[in-house]
Backbone as numpy.savetxt, mean C-alpha at the origin, in Angstrom:
# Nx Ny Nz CAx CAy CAz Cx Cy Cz
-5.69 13.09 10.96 -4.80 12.78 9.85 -3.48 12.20 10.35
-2.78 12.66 11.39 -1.82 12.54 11.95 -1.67 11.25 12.39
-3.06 10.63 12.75 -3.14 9.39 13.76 -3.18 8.26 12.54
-3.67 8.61 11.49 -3.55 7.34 9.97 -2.35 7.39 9.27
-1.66 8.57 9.12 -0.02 8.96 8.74 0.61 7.97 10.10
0.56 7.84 10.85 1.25 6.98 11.97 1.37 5.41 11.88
-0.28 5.42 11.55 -1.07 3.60 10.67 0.10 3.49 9.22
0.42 4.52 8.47 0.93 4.39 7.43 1.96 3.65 7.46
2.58 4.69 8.01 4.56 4.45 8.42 4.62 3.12 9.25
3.47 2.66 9.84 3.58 1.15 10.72 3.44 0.08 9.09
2.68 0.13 8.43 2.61 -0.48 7.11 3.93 -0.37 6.36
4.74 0.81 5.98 5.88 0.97 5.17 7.27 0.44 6.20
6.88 0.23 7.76 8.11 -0.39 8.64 8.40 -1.93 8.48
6.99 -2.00 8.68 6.41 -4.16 8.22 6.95 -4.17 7.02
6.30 -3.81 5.73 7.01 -4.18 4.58 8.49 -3.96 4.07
9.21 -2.98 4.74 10.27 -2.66 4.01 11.33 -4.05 5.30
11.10 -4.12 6.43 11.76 -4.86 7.45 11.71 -6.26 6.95
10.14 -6.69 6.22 10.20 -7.69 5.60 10.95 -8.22 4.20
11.07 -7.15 3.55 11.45 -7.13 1.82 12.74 -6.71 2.14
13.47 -5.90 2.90 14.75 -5.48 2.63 15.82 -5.80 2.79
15.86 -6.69 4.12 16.92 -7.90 4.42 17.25 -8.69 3.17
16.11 -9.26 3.01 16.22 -10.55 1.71 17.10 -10.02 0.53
16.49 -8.28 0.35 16.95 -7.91 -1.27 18.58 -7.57 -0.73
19.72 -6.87 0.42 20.54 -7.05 0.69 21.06 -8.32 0.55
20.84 -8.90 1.12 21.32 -10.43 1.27 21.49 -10.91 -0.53
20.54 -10.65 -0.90 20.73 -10.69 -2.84 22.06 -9.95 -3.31
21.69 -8.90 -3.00 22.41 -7.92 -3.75 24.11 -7.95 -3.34
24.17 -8.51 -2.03 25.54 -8.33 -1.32 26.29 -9.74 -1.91
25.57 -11.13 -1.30 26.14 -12.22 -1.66 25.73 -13.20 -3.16
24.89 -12.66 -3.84 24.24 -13.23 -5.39 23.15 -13.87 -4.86
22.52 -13.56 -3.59 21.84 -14.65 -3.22 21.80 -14.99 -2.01
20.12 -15.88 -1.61 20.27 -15.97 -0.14 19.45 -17.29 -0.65
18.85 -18.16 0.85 18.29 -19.14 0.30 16.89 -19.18 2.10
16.17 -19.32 1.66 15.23 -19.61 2.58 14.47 -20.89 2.45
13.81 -21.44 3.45 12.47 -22.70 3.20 11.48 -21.85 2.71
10.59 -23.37 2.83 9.10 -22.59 1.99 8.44 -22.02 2.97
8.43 -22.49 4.47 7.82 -21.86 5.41 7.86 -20.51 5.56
9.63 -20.35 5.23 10.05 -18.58 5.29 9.32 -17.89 4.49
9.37 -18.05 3.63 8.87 -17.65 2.07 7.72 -17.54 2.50
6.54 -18.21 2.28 5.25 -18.16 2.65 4.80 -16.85 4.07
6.00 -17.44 4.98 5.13 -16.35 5.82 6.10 -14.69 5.19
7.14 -14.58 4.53 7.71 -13.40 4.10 6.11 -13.27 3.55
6.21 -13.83 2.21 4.59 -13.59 0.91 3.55 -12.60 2.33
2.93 -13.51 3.16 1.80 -13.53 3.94 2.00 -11.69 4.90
3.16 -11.31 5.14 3.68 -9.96 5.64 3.69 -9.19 4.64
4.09 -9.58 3.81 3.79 -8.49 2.26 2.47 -8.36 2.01
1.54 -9.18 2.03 -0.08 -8.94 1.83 -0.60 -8.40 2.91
-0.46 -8.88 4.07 -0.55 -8.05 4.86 -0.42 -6.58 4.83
1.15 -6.21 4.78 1.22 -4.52 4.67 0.69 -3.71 3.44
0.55 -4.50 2.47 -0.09 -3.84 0.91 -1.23 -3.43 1.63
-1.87 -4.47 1.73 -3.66 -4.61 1.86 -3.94 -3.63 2.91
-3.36 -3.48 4.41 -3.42 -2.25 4.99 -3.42 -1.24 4.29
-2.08 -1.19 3.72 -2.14 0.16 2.91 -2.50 0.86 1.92
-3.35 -0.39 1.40 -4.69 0.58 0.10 -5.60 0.64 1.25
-6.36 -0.01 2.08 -7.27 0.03 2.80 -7.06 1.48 3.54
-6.17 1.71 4.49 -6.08 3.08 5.20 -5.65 3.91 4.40
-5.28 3.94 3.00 -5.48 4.87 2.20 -7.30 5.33 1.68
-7.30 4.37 1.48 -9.10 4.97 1.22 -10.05 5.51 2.35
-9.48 4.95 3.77 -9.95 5.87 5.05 -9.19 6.96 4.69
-7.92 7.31 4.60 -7.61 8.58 4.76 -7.79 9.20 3.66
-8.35 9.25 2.61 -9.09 9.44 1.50 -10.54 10.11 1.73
-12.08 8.98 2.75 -12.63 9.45 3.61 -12.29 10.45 4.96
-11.12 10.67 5.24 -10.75 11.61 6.13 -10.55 13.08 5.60
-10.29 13.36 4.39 -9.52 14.47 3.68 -10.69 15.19 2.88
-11.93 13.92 2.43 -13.11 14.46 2.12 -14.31 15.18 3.16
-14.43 14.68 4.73 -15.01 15.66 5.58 -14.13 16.89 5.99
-13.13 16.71 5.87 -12.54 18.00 6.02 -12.48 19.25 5.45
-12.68 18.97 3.54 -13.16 19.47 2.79 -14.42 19.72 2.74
-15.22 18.93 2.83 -17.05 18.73 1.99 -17.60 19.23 3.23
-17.46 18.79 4.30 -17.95 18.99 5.57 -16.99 19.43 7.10
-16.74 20.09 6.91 -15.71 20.78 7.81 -16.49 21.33 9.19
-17.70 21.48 9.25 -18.19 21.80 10.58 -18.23 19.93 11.13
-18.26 19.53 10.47 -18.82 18.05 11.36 -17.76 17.21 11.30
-16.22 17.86 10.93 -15.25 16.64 10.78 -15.05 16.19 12.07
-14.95 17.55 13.15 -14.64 17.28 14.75 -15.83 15.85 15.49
-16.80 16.00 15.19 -18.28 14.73 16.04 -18.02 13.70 14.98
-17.37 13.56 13.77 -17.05 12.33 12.91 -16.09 11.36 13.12
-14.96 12.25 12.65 -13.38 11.71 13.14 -12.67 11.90 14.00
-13.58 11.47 15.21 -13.60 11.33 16.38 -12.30 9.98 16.94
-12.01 10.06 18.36 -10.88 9.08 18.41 -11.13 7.76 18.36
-12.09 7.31 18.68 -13.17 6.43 18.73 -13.60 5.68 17.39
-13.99 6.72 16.34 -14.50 6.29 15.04 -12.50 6.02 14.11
-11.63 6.99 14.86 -10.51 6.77 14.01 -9.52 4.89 14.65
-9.88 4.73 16.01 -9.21 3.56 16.48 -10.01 2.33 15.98
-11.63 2.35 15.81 -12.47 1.12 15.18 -11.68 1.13 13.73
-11.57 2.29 12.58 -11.73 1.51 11.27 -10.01 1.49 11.00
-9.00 1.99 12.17 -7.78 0.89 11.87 -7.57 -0.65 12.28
-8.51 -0.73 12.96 -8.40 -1.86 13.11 -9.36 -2.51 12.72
-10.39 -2.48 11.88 -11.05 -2.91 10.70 -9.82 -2.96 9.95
-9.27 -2.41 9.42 -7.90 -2.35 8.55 -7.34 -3.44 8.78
-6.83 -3.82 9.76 -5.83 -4.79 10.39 -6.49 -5.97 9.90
-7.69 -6.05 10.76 -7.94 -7.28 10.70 -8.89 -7.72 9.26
-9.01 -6.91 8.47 -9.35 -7.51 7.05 -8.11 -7.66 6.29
-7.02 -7.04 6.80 -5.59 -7.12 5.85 -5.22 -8.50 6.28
-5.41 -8.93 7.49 -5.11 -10.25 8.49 -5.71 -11.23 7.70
-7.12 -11.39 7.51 -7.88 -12.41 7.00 -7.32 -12.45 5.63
-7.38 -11.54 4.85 -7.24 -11.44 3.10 -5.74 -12.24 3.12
-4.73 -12.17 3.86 -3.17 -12.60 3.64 -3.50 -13.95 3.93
-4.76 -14.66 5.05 -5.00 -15.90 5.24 -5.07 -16.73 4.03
-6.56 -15.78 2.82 -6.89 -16.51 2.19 -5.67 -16.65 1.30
-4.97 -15.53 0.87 -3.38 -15.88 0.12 -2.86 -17.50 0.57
-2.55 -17.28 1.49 -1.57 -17.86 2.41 -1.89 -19.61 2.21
-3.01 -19.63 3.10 -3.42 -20.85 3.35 -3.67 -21.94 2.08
-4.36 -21.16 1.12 -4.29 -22.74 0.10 -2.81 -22.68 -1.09
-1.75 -21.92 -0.47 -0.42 -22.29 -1.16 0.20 -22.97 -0.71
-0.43 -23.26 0.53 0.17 -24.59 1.39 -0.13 -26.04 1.32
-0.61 -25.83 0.61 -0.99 -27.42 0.30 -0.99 -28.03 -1.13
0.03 -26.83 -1.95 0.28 -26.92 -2.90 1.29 -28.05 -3.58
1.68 -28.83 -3.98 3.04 -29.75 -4.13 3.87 -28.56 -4.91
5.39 -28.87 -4.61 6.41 -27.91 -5.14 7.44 -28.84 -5.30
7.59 -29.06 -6.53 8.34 -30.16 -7.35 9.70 -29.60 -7.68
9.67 -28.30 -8.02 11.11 -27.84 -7.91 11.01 -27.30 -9.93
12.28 -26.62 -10.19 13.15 -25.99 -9.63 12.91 -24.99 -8.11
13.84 -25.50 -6.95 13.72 -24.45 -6.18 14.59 -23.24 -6.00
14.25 -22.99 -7.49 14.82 -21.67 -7.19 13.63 -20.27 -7.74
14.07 -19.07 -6.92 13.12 -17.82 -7.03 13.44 -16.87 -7.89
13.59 -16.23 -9.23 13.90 -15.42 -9.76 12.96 -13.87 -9.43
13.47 -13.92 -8.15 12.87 -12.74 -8.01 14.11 -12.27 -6.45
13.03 -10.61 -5.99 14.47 -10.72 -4.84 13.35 -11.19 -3.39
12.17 -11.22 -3.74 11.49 -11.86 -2.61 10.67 -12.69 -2.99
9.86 -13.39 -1.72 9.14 -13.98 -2.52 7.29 -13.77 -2.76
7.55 -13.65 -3.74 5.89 -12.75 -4.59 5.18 -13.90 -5.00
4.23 -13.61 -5.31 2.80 -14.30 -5.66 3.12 -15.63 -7.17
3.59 -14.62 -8.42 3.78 -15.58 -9.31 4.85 -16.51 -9.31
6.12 -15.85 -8.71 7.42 -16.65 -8.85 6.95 -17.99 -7.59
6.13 -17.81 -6.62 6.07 -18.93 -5.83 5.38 -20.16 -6.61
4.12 -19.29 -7.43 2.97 -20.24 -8.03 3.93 -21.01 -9.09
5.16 -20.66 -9.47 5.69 -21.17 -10.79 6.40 -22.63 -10.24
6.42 -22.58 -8.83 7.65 -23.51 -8.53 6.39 -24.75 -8.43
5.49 -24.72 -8.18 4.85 -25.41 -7.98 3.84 -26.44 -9.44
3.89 -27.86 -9.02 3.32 -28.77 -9.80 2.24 -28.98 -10.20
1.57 -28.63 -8.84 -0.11 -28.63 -8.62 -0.73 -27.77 -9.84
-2.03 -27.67 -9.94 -2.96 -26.91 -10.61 -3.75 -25.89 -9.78
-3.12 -24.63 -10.08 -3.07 -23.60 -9.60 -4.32 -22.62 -10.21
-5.22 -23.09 -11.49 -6.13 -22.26 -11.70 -6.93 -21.43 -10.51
-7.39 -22.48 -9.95 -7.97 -22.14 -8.68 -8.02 -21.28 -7.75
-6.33 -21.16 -7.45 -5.96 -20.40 -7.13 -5.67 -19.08 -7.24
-5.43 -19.23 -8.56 -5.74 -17.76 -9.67 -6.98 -17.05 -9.50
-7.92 -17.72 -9.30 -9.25 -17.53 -9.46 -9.58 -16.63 -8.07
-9.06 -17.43 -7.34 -9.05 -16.50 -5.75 -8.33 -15.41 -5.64
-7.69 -15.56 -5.85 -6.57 -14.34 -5.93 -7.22 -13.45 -6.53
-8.16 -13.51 -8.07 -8.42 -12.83 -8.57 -9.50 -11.97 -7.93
-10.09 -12.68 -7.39 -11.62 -12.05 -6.78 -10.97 -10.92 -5.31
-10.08 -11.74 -4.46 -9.38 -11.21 -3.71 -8.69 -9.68 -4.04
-8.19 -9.82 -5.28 -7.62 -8.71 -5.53 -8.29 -7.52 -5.76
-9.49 -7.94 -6.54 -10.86 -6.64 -6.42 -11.16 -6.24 -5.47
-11.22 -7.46 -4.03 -11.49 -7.12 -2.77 -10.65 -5.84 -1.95
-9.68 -6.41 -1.96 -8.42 -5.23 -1.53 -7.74 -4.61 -2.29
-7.77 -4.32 -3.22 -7.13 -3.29 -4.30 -8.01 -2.48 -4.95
-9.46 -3.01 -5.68 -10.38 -2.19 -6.71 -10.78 -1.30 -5.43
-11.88 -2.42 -4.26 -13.05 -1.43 -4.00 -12.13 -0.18 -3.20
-10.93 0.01 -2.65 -10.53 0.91 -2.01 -10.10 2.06 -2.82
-9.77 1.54 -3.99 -9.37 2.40 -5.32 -10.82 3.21 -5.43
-11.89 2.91 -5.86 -13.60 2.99 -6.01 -13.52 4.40 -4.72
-13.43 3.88 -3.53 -13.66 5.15 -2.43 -13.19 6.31 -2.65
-11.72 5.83 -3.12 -10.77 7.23 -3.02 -11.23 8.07 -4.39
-11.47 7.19 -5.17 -12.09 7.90 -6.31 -13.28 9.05 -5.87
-14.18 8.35 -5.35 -15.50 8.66 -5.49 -15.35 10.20 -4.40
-14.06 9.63 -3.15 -13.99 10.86 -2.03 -13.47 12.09 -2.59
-12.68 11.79 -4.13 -12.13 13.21 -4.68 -12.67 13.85 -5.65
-14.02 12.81 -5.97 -14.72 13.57 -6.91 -15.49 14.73 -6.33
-16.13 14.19 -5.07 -16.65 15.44 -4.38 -15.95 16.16 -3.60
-14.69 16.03 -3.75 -13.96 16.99 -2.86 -12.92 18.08 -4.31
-13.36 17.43 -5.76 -12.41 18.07 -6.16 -14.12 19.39 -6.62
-15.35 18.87 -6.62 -16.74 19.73 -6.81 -16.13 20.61 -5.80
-16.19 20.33 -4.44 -15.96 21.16 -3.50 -15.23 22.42 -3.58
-13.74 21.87 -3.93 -12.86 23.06 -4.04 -13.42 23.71 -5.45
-13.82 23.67 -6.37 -14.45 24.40 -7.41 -15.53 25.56 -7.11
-15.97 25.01 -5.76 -16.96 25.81 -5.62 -16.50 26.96 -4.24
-15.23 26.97 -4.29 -14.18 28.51 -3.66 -14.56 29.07 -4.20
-14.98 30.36 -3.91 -14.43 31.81 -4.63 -13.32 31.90 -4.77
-12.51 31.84 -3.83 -11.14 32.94 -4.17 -9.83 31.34 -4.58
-8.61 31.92 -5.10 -8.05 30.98 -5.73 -6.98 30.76 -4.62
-6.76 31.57 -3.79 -5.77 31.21 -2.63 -6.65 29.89 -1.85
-8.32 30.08 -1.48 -8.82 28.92 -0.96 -8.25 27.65 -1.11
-8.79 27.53 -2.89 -8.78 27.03 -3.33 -7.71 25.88 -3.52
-6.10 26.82 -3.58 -4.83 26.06 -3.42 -4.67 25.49 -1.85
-5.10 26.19 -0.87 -4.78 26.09 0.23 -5.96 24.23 0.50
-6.87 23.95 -0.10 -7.59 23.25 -0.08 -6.84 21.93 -0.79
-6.68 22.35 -1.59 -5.99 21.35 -2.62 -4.83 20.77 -2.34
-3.76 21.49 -1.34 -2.51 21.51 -1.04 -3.26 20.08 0.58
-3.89 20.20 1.12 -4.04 19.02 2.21 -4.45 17.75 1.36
-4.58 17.91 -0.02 -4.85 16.70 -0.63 -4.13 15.97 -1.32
-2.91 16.79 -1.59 -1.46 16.36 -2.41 -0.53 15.68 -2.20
-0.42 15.27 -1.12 0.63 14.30 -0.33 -0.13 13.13 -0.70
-1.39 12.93 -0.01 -1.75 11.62 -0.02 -2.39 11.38 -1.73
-2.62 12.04 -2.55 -2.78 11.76 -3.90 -1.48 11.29 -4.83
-0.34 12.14 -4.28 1.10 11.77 -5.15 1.36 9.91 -4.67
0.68 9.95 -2.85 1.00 8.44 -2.61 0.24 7.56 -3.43
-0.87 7.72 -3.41 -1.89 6.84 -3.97 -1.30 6.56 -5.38
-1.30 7.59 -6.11 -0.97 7.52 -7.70 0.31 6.52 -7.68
1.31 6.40 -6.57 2.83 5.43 -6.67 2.53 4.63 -6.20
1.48 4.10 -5.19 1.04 2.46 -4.91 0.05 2.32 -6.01
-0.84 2.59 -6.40 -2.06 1.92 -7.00 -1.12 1.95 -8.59
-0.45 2.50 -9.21 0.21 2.73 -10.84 1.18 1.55 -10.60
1.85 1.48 -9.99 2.93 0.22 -9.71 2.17 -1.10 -9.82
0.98 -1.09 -8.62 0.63 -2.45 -8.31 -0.18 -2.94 -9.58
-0.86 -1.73 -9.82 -1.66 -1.96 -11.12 -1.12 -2.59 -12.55
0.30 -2.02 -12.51 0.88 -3.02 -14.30 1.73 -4.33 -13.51
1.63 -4.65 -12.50 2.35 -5.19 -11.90 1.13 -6.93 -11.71
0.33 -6.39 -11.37 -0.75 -7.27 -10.80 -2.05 -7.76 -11.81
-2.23 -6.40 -11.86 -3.70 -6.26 -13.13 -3.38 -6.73 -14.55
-2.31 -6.27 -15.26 -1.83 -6.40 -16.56 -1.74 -8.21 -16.77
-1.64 -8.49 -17.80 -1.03 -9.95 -18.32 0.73 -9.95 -17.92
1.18 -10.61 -17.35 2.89 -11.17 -16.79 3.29 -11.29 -18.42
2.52 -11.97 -19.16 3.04 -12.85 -20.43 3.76 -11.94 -21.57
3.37 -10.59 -21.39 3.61 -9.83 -22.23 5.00 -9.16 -21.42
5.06 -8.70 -19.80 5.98 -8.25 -19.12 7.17 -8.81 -19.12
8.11 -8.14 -19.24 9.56 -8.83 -19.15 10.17 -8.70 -17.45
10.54 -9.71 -17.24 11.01 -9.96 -15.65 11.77 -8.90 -15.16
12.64 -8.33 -15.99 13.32 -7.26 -15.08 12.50 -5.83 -14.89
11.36 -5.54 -15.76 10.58 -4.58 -15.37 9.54 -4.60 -14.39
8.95 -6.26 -14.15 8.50 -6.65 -13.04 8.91 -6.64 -11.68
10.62 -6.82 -11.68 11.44 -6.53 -10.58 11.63 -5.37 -10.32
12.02 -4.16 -11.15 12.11 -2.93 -11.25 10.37 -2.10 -10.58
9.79 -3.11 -10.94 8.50 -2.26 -10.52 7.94 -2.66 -9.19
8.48 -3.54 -8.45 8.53 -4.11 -7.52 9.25 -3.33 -6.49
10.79 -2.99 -7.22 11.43 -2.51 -6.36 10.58 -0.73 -5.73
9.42 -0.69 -6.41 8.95 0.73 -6.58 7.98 0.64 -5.44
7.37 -0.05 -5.16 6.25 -0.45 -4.42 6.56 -1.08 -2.95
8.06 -1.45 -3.06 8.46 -2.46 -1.87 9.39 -1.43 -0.66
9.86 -0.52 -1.87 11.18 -0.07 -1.18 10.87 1.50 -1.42
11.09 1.76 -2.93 10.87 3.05 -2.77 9.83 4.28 -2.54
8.54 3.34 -2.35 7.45 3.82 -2.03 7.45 4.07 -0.50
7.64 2.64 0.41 8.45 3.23 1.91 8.59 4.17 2.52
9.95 4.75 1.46 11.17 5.59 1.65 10.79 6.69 1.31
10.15 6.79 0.39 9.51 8.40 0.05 7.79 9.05 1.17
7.49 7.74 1.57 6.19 8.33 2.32 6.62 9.37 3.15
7.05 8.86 3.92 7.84 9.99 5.01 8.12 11.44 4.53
8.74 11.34 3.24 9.42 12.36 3.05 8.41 13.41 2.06
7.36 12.39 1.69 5.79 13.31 1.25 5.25 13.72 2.24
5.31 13.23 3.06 3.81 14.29 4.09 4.69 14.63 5.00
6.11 14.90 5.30 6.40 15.94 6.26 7.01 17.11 5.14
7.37 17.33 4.22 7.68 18.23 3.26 6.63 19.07 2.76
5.60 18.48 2.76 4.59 19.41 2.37 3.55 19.68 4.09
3.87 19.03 4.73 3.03 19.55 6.05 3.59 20.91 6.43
2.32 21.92 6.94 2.91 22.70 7.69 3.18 23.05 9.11
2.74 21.73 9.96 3.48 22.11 11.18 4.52 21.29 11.27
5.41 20.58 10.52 6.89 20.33 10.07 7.63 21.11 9.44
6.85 22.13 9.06 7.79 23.10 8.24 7.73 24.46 9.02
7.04 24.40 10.10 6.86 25.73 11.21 8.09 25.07 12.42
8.06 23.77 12.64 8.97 23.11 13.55 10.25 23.25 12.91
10.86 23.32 11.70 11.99 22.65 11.30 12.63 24.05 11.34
11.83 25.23 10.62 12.13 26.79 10.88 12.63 27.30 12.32
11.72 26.75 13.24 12.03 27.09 14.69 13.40 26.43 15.20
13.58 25.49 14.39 14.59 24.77 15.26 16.07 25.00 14.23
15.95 25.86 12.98 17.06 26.72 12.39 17.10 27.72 13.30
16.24 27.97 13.74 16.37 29.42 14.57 17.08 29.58 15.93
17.08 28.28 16.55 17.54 28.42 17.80 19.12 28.17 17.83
């Protein structure tokens, strides 16, 4: 668990290092100004760290369910071996998926206004600047987005259905919490990336008003980040056996 909480915080360092300069630079001077190159590869680091991070959420989703469902065999499973291959399965499907983003917005014509009403630069506000005919592109994106957003959503689902059978089938109710409690950190995360990205991404824009789009942005970019950390060492207990010891001394 420890070793995908590590994968995490490398995902929430990339995105917030990428997104947070820019939104300072907004917030301090009214404004910053970048090329399209910047922009594009900012976009291409943001898909990047998302897409990791539904992806090694649904491994650590599969991690939390042998621990539960199958607890004699988590040790010969999630092994160091089986945990270093599927982060970097991670990587490098988050790598490719930001390609397919990436690569055909480049050859897009961008006629202007060049300006971004947003505080970075995201998927629709880029597609808007542009002249070209972008259905296409929509279209990819769309399929893309099932790719790295649904089916990882689908796992984590499916890993808590039998892990929530599991804990049902405790006798005693201390088990039971004590079971439930290794599953709560990473469920409070899931529920604040996948609820954000979801009215954010999934929903119709046409009906959304821009500052709730930004506001919900800011949820996913920044304050999702900022709170990981402070979910899984608050509820861990050998951070809370360390932090005791070290009042003590």
């Amino acid at each position: 668990m420890y070793f995908f909480i590590a994968q995490l915080s490398l995902c929430d360092i990339l995105l917030t290092t990428d997104i947070v300069p820019t939104l300072l630079l907004i917030v301090l001077y009214g404004g910053s100004s970048v090329s399209l190159f910047g922009c594009l590869l900012q976009f291409s680091f943001f898909v990047l760290s998302e897409t990791s991070e539904c992806l090694l959420l649904s491994v650590m989703s599969y991690d939390r369910y042998l621990a539960i469902c199958n607890p004699l065999r988590y040790s010969a499973i999630m092994n160091h071996k089986f945990c270093v291959l599927s982060v970097s399965i991670v990587w490098l499907i988050a790598f490719i998926i930001s390609l397919f983003y990436v690569i055909p917005m480049c050859y897009l014509y961008y006629c202007g206004p060049h300006v971004i009403d947003h505080f970075f630069c995201d998927l629709e506000p880029i597609l808007q600047l542009s002249c070209s005919d972008t259905s296409m592109i929509h279209i990819q994106i769309l399929i893309l987005g099932v790719l790295n957003g649904f089916c990882p959503f689908i796992v984590i689902v499916i890993s808590y259905v039998y892990i929530v059978i599991a804990i049902l089938k405790i006798p005693s109710t201390t088990g039971r919490h004590k079971a439930f409690s290794t599953c709560s950190s990473h469920l409070t995360v899931v529920s604040m990336l996948y609820g954000t990205l979801s009215i954010v991404y999934m929903f119709p824009t046409k009906g959304q008003s821009l500052t709730l789009s930004k506001v919900l942005s800011l949820v996913y970019t920044v304050l999702t980040p900022l709170l990981n950390p402070i979910i899984y060492t608050m509820r861990n207990k050998d951070f809370k056996e360390a932090l005791h010891k070290l009042k003590c001394v």
